[in-house]
C-alpha positions as CSV (number, residue, x, y, z in Angstrom):
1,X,117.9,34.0,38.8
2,X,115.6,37.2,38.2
3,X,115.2,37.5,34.1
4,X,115.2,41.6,34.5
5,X,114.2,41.9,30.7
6,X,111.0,39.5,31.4
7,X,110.2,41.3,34.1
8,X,110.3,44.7,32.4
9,X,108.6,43.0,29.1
10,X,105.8,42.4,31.9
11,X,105.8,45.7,33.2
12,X,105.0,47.3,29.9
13,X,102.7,44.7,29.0
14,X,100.4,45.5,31.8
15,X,100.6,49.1,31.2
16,X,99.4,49.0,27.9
17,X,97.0,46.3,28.8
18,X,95.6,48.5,31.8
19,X,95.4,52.1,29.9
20,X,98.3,53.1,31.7
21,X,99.5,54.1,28.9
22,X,99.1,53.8,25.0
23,X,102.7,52.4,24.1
24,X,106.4,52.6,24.7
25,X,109.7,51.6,24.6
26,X,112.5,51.2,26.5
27,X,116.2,51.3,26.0
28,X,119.3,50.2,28.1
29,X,122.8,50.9,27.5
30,X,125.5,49.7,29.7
31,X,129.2,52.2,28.8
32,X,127.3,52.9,25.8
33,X,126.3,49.6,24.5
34,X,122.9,47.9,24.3
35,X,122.1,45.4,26.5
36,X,118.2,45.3,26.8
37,X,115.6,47.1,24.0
38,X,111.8,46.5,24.1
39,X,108.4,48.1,22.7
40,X,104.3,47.5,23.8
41,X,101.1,49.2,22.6
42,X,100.3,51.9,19.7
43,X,102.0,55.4,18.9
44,X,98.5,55.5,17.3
45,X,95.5,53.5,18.7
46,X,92.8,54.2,16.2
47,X,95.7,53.6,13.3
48,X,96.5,50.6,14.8
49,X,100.5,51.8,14.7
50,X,102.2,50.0,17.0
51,X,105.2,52.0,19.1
52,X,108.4,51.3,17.4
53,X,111.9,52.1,17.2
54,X,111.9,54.6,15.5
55,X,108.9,56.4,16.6
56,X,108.8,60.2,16.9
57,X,107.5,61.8,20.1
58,X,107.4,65.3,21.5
59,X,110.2,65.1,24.2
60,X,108.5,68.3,25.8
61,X,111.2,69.1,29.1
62,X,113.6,66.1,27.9
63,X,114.4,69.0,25.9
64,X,116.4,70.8,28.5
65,X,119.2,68.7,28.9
66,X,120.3,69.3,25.5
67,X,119.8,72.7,25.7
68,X,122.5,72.9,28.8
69,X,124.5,71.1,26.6
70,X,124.4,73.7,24.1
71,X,125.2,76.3,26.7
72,X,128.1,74.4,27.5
73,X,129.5,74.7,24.2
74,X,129.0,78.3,24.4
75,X,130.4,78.2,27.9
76,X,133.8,76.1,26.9
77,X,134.2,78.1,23.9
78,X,134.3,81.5,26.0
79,X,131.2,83.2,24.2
80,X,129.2,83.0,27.3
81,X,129.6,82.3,31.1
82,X,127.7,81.5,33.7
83,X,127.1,84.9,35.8
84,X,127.0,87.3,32.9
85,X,123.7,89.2,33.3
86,X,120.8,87.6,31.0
87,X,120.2,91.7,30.7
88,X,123.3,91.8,29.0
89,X,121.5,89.8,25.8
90,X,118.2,90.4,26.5
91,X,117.6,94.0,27.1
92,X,114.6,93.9,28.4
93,X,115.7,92.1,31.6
94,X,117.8,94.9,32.5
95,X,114.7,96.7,34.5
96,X,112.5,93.7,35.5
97,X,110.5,93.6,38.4
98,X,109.4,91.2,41.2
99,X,105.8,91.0,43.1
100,X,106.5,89.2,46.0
101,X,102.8,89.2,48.6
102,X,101.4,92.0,46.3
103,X,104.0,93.8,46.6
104,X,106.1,95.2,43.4
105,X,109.8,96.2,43.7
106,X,112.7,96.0,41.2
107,X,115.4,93.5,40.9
108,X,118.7,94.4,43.2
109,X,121.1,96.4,41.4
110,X,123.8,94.5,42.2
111,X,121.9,90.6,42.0
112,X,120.0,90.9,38.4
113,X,119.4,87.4,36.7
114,X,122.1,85.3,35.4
115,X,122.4,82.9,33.2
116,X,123.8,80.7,35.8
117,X,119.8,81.3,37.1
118,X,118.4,80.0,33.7
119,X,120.3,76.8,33.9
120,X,119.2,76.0,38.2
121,X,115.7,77.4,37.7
122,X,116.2,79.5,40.3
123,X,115.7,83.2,38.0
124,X,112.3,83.8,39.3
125,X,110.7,82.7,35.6
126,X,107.1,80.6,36.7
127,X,105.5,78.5,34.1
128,X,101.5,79.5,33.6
129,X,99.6,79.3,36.3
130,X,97.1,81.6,38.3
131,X,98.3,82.3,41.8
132,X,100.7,85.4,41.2
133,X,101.4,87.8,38.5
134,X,103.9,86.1,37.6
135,X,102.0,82.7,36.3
136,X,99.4,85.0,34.9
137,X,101.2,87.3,33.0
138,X,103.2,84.3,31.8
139,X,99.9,82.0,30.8
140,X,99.0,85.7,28.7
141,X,101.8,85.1,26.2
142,X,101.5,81.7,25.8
143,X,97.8,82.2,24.9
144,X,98.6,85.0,22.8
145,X,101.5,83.1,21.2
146,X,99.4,79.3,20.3
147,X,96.4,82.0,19.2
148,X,99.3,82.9,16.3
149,X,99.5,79.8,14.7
150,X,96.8,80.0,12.8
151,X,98.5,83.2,11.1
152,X,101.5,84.6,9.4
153,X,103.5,86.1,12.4
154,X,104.0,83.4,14.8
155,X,105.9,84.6,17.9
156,X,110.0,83.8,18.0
157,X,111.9,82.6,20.6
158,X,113.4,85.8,21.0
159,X,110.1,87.6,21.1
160,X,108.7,85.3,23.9
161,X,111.9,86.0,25.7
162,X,111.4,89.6,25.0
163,X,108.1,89.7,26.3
164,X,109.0,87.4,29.5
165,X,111.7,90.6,30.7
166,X,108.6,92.7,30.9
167,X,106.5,89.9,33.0
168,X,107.5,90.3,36.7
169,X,109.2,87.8,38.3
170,X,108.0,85.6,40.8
171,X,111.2,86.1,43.1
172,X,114.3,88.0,43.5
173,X,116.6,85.9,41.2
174,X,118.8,83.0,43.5
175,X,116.5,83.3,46.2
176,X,114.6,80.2,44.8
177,X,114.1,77.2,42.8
178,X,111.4,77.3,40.5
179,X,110.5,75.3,37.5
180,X,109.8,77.6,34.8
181,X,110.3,78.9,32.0
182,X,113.8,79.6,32.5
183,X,115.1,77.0,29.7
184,X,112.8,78.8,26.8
185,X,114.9,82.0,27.9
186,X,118.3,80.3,28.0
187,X,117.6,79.2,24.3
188,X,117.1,82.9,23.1
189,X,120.5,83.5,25.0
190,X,121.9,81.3,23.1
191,X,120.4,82.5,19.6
192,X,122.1,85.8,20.7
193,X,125.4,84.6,21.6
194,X,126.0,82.6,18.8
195,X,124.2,84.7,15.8
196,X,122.1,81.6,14.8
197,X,118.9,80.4,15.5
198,X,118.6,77.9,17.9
199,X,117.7,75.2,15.8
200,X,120.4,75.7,13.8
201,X,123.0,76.0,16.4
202,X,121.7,72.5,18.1
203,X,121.9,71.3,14.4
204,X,125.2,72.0,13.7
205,X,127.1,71.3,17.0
206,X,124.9,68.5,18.5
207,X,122.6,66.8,16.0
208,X,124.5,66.5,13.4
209,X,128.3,65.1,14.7
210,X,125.9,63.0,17.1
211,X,123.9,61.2,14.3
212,X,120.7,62.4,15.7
213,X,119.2,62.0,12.5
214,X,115.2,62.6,13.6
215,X,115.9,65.3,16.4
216,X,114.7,68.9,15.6
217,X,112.0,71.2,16.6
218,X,109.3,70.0,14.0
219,X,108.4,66.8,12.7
220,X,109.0,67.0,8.4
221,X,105.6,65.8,6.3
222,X,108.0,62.8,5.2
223,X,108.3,61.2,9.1
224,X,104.4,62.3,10.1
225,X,104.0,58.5,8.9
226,X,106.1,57.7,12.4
227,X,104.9,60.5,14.6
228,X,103.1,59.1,18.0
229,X,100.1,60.1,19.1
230,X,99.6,61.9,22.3
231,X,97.1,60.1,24.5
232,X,95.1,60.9,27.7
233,X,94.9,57.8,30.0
234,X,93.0,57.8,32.9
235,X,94.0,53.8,33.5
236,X,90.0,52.9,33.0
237,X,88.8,53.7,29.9
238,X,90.5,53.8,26.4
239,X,93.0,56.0,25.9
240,X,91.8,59.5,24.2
241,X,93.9,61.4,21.6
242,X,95.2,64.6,23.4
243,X,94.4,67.8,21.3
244,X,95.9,70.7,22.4
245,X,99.0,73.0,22.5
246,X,100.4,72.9,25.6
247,X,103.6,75.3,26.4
248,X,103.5,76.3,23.0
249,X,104.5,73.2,21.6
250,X,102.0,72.5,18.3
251,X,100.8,68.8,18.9
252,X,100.9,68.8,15.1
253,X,104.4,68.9,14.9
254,X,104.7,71.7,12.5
255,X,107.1,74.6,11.9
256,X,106.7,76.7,14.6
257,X,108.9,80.0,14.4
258,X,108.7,79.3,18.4
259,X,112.0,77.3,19.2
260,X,111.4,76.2,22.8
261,X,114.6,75.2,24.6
262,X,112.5,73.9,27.6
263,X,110.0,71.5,25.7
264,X,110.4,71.9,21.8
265,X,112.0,68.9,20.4
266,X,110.9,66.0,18.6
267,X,112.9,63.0,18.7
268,X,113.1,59.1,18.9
269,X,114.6,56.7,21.3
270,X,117.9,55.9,19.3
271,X,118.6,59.6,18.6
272,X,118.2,60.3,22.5
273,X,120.8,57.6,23.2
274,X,123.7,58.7,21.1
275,X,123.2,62.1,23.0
276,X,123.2,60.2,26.6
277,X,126.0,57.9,25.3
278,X,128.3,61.5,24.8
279,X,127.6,62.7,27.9
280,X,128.5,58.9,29.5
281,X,131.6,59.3,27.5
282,X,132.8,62.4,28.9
283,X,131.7,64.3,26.0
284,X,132.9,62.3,23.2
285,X,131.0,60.1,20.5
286,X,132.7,58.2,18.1
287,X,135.8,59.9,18.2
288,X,134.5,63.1,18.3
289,X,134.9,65.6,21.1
290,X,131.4,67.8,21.5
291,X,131.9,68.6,25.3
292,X,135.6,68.1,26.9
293,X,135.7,65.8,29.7
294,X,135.7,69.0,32.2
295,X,132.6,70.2,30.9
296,X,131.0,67.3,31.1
297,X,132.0,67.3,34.9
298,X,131.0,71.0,35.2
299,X,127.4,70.0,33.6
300,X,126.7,67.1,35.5
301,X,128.3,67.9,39.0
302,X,125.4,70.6,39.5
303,X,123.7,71.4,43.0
304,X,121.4,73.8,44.8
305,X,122.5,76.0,47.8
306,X,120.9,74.8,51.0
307,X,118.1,77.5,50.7
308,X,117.4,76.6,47.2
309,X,117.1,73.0,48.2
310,X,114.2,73.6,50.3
311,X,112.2,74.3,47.4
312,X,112.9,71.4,45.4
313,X,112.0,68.9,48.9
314,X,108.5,70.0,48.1
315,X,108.8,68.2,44.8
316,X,107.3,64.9,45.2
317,X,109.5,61.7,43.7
318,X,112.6,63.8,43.9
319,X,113.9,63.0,47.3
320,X,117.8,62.8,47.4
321,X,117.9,64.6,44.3
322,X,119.5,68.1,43.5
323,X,119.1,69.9,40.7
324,X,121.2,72.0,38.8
325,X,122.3,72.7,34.1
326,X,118.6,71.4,33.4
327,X,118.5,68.1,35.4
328,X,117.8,66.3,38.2
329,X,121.3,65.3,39.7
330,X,121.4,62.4,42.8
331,X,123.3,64.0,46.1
332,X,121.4,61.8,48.7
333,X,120.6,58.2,47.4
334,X,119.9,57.5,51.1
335,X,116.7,60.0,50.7
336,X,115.4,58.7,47.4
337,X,112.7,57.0,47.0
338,X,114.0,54.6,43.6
339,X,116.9,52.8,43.3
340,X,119.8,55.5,42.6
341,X,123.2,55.9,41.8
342,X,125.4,58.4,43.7
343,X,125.5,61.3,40.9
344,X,123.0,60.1,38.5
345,X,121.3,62.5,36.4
346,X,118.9,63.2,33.5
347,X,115.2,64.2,33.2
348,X,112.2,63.5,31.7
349,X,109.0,65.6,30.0
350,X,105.3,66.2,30.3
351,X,104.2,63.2,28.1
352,X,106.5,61.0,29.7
353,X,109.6,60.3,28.1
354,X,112.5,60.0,30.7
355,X,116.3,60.0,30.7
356,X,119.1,58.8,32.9
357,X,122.8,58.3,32.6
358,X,123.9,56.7,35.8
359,X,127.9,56.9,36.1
360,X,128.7,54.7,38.9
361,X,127.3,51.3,37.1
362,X,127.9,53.3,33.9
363,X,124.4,52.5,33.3
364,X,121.6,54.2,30.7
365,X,118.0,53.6,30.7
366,X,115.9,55.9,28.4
367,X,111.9,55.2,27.9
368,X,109.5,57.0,25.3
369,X,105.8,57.3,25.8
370,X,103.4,60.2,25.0
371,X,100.8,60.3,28.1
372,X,99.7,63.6,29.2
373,X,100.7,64.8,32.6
374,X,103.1,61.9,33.1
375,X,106.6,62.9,34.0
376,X,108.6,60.3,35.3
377,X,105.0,57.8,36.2
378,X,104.9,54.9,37.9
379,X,105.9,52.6,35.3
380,X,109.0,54.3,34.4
381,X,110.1,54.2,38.5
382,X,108.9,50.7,38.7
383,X,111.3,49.7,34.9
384,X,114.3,51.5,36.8
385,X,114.4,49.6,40.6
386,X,114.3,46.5,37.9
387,X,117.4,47.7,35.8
388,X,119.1,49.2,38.9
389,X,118.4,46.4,41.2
């Protein structure tokens, strides 16, 4: 008989032992409860900290599946809905602009952005890169905004969304899916809609009925003593402490008046679980109803249109996935690559930490690590064909 938490023990251990990675841990849940918990290595190598429990990390684009959730409040409670305009709360994406081959033209009259865009990536927002005007004019204000830090007007989330309406886009919005920065705009939506900023709306209508006790968009000087370390791992050498800013996130873990809705949370592996056991639960914890069971449905039950689709196929790791309200979402399991549920969903971030809630075996595996340019890594596929084997 296979000893799948031995086998997973091992799987860590080697990572850590290889330079894989610096430390993790991993988490199961089966209908919410725990069946399997495990930690290796340091959230702090020349500290000697080993990678607890309750270690912080940056979750980086783990954020994004709890900012659709917070849209989906706004969505249930009728403030906002899906194809409302994003003009319509951001003014400045009333006249935006797409440069398509070099050539510039507006956004159709009758097809602006919708919100709906913001939560399938498909909006035309890039993230920063150099191969249109787009990426570049994007990688600007993220330059311009980490060069703030060190002064006393850091840039807002609604000022970054601001500026991104006068960035052209990369596509005629729906045409496409494109990971971008479509997340960071939903969250100054959502500042809008509700009148509060988006820290305190997540606060009050996710973190707080759901116990999420270290969750927020800084880490306070009283948990620094728990905060991991981000390492670069090349699987050779020692790991190296990472030092850098990337998507405007301060690897500090300081205030920053930026509230990123695609990458800005801090949070640790115990807090992430009470948010996947919720959405497991149709949208209830403990009694308590943050999402009706509909929403839930609505949120999770995502997909692409067929030309959309074609995008995300150039995504490696991703076959039989769709995507759609900020996660990955399993249509094909016949195409995938991993072991996969019909219907299973969640995501994962640029360090590495990675979520899924699989509802046909009812089955939750979250991991925490803080690698750069990890996503979902070897070590996390390999853990998962384990626990879904």
């Amino acid at each position: 008989m296979r000893n799948k938490q031995e086998l997973i023990k091992n799987i860590m251990e080697k990572a850590v032992n290889g330079n894989q990675l610096a430390g993790l841990n991993a988490l199961v849940l089966k209908d919410g409860e725990e069946k399997f918990y495990a930690e290796a290595g340091y959230a702090n190598i020349e500290e000697k900290k080993p990678f607890k429990r309750d270690t912080i990390v940056r979750l980086y684009s783990q954020s994004k599946p709890v900012t659709a959730a917070a849209a989906m409040l706004l969505i249930q409670d009728g403030i906002i809905e899906p194809y409302e305009a994003v003009g319509d709360y951001i003014p400045t994406f009333k006249n935006q602009e797409i440069v398509e081959k070099g050539v510039r033209r507006p956004v159709r009259e009758d097809r602006p952005m919708f919100i709906k865009d913001l939560l399938d990536m498909t909006s035309g927002l890039v993230y920063p890169f150099i191969n249109t005007p787009a990426e570049v004019g994007t990688g600007k204000l993220y330059d311009e905004m980490i060069e703030r830090f060190s002064g006393d007007n850091m840039m807002s989330t609604m000022e970054f969304a601001e500026r991104l309406g006068e960035v052209p886009l990369n596509f005629q919005p729906g045409e496409h899916f494109q990971y971008g920065t479509s997340a960071d705009v939903l969250g100054a939506v959502i500042e809008k809609a509700s009148g509060m900023k988006l820290s305190e709306f997540m606060s009050e209508r996710l973190f707080k009925p759901l116990n999420m006790k270290d969750t927020a968009f800084f880490v306070s000087d009283e948990k620094k003593e728990r905060f991991a370390t981000a390492y670069i791992c090349n699987g050779e050498d020692t790991p190296k402490p990472y030092a850098g800013n990337n998507l405007g996130i301060r690897d500090d873990g300081n205030k920053n008046a930026f509230e990123s809705g695609g990458a800005g949370l801090f949070s640790t592996i115990d807090d992430y679980a009470n948010f996947a056991r919720m959405l497991m639960n149709g949208g209830t914890f403990e009694g308590k109803e943050i999402l009706t069971k509909r929403t839930v449905e609505f949120m999770i039950g995502a997909r692409l249109t067929p030309w959309q689709q074609q995008d995300l196929y150039s995504w490696q790791c991703l076959g039989g996935f769709s995507y759609g309200n900020l996660m990955r979402i399993m249509k094909e399991p016949e195409k995938a690559g991993i072991m996969a549920g019909m219907g299973e969903y969640g995501w994962d971030g640029w360090l590495g930490p990675y979520f899924v809630n699989d509802p046909e075996s009812r089955t939750t595996f979250l991991m925490l690590t803080q690698r750069t340019d990890y996503g979902t890594g070897s070590v996390t596929r390999k853990i998962r064909n384990v626990i879904f084997s």
